[in-house]
C-alpha distance (Angstrom), angle and dihedral (degrees) to the residues before:
residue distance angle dihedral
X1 . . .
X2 3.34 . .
X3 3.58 121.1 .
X4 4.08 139.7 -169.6
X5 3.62 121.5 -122.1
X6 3.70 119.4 -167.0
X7 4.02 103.9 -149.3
X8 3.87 89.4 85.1
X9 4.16 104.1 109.2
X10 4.17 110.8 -133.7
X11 3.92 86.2 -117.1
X12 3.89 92.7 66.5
X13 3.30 133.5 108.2
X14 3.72 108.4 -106.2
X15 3.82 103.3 -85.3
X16 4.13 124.7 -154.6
X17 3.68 125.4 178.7
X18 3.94 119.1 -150.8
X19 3.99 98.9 -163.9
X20 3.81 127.8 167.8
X21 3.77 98.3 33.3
X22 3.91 124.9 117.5
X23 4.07 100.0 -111.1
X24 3.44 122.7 -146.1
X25 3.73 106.3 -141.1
X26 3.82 131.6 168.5
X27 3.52 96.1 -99.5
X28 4.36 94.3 49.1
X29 3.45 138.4 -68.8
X30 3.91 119.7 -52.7
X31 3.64 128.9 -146.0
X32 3.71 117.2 -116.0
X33 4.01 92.8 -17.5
X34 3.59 129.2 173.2
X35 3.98 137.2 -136.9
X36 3.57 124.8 -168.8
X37 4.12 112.1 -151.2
X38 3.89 113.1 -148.7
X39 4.07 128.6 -178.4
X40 3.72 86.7 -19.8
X41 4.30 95.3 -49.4
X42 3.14 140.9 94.7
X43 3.72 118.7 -79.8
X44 3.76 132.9 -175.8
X45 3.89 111.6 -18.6
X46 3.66 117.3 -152.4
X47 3.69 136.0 -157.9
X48 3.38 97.2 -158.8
X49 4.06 131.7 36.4
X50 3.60 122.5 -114.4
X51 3.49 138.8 -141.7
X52 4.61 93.1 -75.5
X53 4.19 84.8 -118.6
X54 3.85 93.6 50.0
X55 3.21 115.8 110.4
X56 3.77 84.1 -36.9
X57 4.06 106.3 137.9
X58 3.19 108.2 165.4
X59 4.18 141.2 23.5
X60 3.48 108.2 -10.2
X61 4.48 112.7 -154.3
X62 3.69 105.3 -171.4
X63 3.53 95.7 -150.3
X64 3.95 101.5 178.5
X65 3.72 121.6 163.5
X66 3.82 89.3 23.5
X67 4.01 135.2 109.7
X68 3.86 124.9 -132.5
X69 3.39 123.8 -142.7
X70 3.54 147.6 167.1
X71 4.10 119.3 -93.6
X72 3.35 100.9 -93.9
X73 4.25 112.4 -115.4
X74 4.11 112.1 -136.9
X75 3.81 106.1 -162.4
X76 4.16 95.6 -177.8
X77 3.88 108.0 43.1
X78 4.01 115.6 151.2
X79 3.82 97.0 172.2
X80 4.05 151.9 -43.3
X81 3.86 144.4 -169.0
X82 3.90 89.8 35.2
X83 3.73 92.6 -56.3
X84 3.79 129.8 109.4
X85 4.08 130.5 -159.1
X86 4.00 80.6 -137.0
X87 3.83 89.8 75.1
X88 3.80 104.7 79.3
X89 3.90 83.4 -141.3
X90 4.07 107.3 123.8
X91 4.05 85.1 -159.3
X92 3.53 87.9 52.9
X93 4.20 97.4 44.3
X94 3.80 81.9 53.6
X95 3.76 98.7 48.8
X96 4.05 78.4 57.4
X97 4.06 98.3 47.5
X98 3.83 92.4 45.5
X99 3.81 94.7 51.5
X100 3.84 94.5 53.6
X101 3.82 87.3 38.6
X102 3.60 85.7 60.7
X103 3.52 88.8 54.7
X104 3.73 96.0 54.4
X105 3.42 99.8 -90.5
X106 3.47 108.0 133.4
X107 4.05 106.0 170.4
X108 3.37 118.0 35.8
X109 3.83 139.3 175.2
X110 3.90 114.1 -144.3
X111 4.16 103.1 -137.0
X112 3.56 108.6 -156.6
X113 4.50 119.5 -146.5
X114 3.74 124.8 -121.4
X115 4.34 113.4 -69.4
X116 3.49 140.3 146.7
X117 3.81 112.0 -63.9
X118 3.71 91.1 -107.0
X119 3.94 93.2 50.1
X120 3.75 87.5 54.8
X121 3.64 95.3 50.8
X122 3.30 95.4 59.8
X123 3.70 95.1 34.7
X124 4.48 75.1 56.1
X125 4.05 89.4 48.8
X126 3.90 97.6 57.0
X127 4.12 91.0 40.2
X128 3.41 88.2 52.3
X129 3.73 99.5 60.0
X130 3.73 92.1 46.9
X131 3.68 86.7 58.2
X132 3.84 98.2 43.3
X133 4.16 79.1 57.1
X134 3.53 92.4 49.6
X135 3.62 103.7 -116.2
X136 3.98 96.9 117.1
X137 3.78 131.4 28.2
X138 3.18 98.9 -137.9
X139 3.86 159.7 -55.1
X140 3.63 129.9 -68.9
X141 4.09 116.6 -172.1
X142 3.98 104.2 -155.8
X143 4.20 108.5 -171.6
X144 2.70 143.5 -2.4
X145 3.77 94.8 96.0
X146 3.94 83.6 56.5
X147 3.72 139.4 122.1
X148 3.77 117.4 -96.2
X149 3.83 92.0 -147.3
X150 3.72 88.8 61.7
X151 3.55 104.0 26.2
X152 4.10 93.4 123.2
X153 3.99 104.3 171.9
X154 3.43 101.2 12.2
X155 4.05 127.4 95.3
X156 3.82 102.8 -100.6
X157 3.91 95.1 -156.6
X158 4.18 90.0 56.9
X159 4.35 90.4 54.9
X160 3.72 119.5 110.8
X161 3.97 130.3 179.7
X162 3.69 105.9 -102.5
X163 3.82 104.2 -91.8
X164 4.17 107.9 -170.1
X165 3.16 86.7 -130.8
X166 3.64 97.5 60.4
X167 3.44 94.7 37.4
X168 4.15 84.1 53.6
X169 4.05 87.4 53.4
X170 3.84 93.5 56.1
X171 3.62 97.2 45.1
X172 4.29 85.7 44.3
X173 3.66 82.1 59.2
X174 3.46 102.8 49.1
X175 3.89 92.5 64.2
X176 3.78 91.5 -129.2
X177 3.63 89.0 -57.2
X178 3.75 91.4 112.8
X179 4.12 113.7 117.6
X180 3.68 102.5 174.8
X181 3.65 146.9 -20.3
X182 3.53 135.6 -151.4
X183 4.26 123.9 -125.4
X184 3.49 141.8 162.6
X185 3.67 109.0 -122.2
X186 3.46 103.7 -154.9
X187 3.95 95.7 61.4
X188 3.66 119.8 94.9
X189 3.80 117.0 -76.3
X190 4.19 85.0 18.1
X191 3.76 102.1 125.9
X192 3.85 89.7 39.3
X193 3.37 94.6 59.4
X194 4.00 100.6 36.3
X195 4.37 78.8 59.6
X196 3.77 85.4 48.5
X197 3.35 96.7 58.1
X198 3.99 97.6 35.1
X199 3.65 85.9 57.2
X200 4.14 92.0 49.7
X201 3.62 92.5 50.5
X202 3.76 98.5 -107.1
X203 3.71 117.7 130.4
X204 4.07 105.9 -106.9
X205 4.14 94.4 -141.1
X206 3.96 124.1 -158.3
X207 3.74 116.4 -120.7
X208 3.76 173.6 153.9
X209 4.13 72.6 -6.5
X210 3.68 132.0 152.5
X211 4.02 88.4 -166.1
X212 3.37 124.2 143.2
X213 3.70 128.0 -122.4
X214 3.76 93.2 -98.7
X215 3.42 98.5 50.2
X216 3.79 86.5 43.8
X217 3.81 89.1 58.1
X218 3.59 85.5 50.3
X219 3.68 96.8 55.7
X220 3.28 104.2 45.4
X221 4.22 82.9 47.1
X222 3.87 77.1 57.8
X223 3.92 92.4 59.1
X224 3.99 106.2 -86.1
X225 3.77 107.4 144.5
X226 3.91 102.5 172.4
X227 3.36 139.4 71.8
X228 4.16 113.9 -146.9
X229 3.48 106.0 -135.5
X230 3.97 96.0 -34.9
X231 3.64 113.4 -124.2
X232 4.17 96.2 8.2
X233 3.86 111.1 95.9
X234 3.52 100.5 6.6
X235 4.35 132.4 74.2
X236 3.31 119.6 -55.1
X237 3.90 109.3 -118.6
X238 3.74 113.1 -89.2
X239 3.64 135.7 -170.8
X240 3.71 103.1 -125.7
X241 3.77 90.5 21.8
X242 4.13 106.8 41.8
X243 3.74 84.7 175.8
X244 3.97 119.0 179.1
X245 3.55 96.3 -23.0
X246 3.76 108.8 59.6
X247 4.02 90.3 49.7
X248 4.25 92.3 44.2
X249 3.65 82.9 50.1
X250 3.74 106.0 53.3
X251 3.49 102.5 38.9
X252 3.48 118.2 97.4
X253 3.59 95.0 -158.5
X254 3.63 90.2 67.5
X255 3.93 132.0 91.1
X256 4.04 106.9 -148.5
X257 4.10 108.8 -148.9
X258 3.96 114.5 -147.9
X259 3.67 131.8 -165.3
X260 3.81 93.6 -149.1
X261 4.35 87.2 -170.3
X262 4.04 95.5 122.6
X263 4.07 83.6 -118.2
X264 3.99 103.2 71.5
X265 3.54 94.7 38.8
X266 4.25 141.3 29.1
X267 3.02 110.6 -128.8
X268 4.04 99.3 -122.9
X269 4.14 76.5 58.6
X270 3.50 92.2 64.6
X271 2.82 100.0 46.5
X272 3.33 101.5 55.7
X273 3.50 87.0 51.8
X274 3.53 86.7 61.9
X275 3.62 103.9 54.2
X276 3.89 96.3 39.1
X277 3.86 94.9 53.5
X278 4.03 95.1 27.5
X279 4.14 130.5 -142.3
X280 3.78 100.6 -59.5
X281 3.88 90.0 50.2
X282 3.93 103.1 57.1
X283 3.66 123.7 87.3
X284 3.63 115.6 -179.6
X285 4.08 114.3 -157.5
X286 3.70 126.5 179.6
X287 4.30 92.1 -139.5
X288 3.87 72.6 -154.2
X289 4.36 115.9 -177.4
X290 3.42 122.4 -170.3
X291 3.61 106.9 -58.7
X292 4.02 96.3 64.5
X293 3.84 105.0 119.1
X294 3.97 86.0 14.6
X295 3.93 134.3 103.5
X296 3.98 114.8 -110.7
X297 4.00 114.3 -80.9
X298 4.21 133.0 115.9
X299 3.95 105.7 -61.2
X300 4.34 121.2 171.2
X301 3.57 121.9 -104.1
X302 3.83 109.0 -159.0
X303 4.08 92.9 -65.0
X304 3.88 96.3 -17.5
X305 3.92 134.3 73.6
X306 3.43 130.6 -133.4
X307 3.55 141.1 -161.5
X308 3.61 119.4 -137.9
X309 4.09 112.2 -158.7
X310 3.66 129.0 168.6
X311 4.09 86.3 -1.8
X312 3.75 89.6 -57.5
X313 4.18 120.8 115.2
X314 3.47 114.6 -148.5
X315 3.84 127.3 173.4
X316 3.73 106.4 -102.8
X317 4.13 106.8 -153.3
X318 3.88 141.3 3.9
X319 3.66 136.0 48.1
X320 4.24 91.5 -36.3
X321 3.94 91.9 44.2
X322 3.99 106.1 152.5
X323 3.64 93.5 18.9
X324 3.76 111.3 129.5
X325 3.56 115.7 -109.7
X326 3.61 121.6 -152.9
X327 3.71 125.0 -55.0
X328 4.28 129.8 -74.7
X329 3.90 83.0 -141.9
X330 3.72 135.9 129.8
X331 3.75 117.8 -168.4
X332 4.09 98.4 -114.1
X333 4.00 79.1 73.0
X334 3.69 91.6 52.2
X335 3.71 89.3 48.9
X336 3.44 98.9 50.9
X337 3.78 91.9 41.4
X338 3.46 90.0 52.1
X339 3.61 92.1 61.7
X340 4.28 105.8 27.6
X341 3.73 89.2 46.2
X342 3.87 123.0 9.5
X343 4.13 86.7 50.1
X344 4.17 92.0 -126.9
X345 3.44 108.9 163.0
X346 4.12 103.1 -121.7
X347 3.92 91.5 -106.3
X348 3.82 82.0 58.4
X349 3.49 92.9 53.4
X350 3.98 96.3 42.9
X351 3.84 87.4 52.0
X352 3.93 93.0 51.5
X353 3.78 92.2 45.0
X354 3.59 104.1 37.5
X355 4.06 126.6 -0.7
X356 3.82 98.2 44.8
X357 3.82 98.5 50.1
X358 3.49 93.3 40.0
X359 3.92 92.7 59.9
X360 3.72 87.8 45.4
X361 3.84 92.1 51.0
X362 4.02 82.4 52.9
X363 4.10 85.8 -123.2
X364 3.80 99.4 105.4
X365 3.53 86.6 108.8
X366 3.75 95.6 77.7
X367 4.30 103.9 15.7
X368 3.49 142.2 27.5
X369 3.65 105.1 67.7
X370 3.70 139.0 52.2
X371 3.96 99.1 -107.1
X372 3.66 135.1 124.2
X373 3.59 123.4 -80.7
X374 3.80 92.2 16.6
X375 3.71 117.8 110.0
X376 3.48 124.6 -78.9
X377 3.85 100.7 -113.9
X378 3.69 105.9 143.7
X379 3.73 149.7 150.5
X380 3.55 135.4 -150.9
X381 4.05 122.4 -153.4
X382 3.88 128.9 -175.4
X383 3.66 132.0 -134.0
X384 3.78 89.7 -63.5
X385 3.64 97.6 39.8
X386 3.71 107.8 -109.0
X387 3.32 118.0 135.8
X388 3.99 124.9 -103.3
X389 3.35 97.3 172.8
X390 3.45 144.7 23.0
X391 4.41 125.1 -167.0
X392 3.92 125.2 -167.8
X393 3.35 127.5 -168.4
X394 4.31 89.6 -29.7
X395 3.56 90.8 -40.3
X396 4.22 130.9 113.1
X397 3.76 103.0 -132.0
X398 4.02 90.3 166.0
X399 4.13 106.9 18.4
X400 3.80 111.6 -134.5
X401 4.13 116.6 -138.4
X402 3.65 106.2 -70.7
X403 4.11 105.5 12.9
């Protein structure tokens, strides 16, 4: 119940108080934990709950019964609510950023899908003013410096070895806006342009690859530190032939993305994942088209269309027919899978969802943990873990009982 206290001078900031909930915080979960909101940060964070009139000025959101945590960070997000970040529509970019947000995802990169060169740089031009405004964190170019062996949703005739130069013409169109980009190492001009983009401050990703462990050892010695979507489009681990995999895996310089759907991956496979690279290595991503937040139907993927049936998006015609494209998933369902199914403790999932992509994203200095001064992007789940409300930056998005 939310209730109005009258210390609170007309000069302040507006001031809420979340009290009662279980808080998520870097160093575990509290019991019954309080955070005060402030001018659209994160106030005073404490470990216990007060008395609701102590020291409560303010907006008080008695948020019993309920668990805090972070807004959760999706570093590989193609689309949602019907839209797509392929469009080059701003009105349709948005439709895409304020499903997810509605799904607790508060900071989001928009991944683009394999095109012609020009396509993508305009595709680059309209994501980059939506990140100048603050409304994504970023853009992520997946293909088309990928492998046609393992291309899986995107067009095979529209790939291209990664040429620096073409790799220089995307990231010149993205304004500097450009957070990573996806290549297959092993094609010509692949380790050239995974140092190229190390050495711009883009993260070189690993994917859509039919490398072999070697040359994967010598691409992430080249200044790759992510895995796309570890295990999906790429060789399946081997004994004599560990492949991609087994090097992605045991490097500690490198990030290993998940799709945590119950589709892409068993879950004995993630979980293996988990324990071989360990909690601050795991990213999980939706690589969510159109259909996330959507019932099933025929929805575009960049140049291709898909048909989504039982949840599941497949490619529906041409040379990739059959091949699943993307996910339908939103990241509260990887959360709660995480923790109903996988059997990740909820710091596990928090650092997965949240802390881990936001230090790779080089924005853990203002999200991706409840702490004070950061920004107050949070979401609040009930007993079962669905979310009932979702806060960005100070700001209810999805209001939970009571607020």
């Amino acid at each position: 119940m939310a209730q109005q206290q009258s210390a609170q001078r007309p000069s302040d900031p507006p001031r809420t108080i979340l009290a009662g909930a279980r808080i998520a915080r870097p160093s575990g979960v509290v019991e019954r934990g309080r955070i005060a909101v402030e001018g659209g940060r994160i106030g005073d964070v404490h470990s216990r709950d007060l008395d609701l009139a102590e020291g409560a000025a303010g907006s008080v959101v008695d948020l019993s019964g309920h668990l805090i945590v972070p807004g959760f960070i999706d570093m590989h997000v193609h689309g949602g609510g019907g839209g797509s970040f392929s469009s080059a529509d701003p009105e349709e970019c948005m439709t895409v950023v304020e499903t997810h947000r509605r799904h607790g995802t508060t900071s989001m990169l928009a991944s683009t899908v394999t095109g012609e060169l020009t396509d993508l740089a305009r595709q680059a031009a309209v994501l980059a003013e939506l990140v100048q405004q603050g409304e994504l964190a970023g853009i992520h170019f997946e293909g088309p410096f990928i492998s046609p062996d393992r291309c899986g949703a995107h067009q095979p005739g529209l790939l291209r070895d990664p040429d620096p130069a073409d790799v220089r013409k995307l990231l010149d169109a993205a304004h500097g806006t450009a957070s990573m980009m996806t290549v297959a190492p092993e094609l010509p001009g692949g380790l050239a342009s995974v140092r190229l983009l190390a050495d711009a401050g883009v993260i070189a990703a690993i994917g859509h690859t039919d490398s072999s462990y070697d040359a994967t050892r010598e691409a992430i010695d080249a200044g790759a530190t992510v895995a796309t979507h570890l295990f999906n489009a790429m060789p399946a681990l081997g004994h004599r032939a560990p492949g991609p995999v087994a090097a992605l895996l045991e490097d500690e310089r490198i990030t290993v993305e998940l799709i945590n759907d119950g589709t892409h991956l068993h879950p004995a496979v993630l979980q293996l994942a988990v324990r071989e690279a360990g909690d601050g290595r795991v990213a999980f991503i939706t690589d969510a088209m159109g259909a996330a937040g959507m019932n099933d139907g025929r929805y575009p993927l960049g140049p291709m269309q898909v048909e989504v049936k039982d949840g599941v998006a497949r490619i529906s015609e041409g040379p990739t027919a059959g091949s699943i494209a993307g996910s339908t998933l939103t990241l509260d369902r990887a959360f709660q899978r995480a923790v109903t199914v996988d059997g990740l403790t909820v710091d596990q999932a928090v650092q997965a969802l949240s802390a881990t992509p936001a230090r790779l994203l080089g924005i853990d200095d203002r999200t991706g943990a409840l702490q004070t001064g950061k920004d107050a992007d949070l979401v609040v789940l009930d007993a079962a873990y669905d979310v009932v409300g979702v806060m960005r930056r100070g700001e209810w998005l999805v209001r939970p009982p009571g607020a």
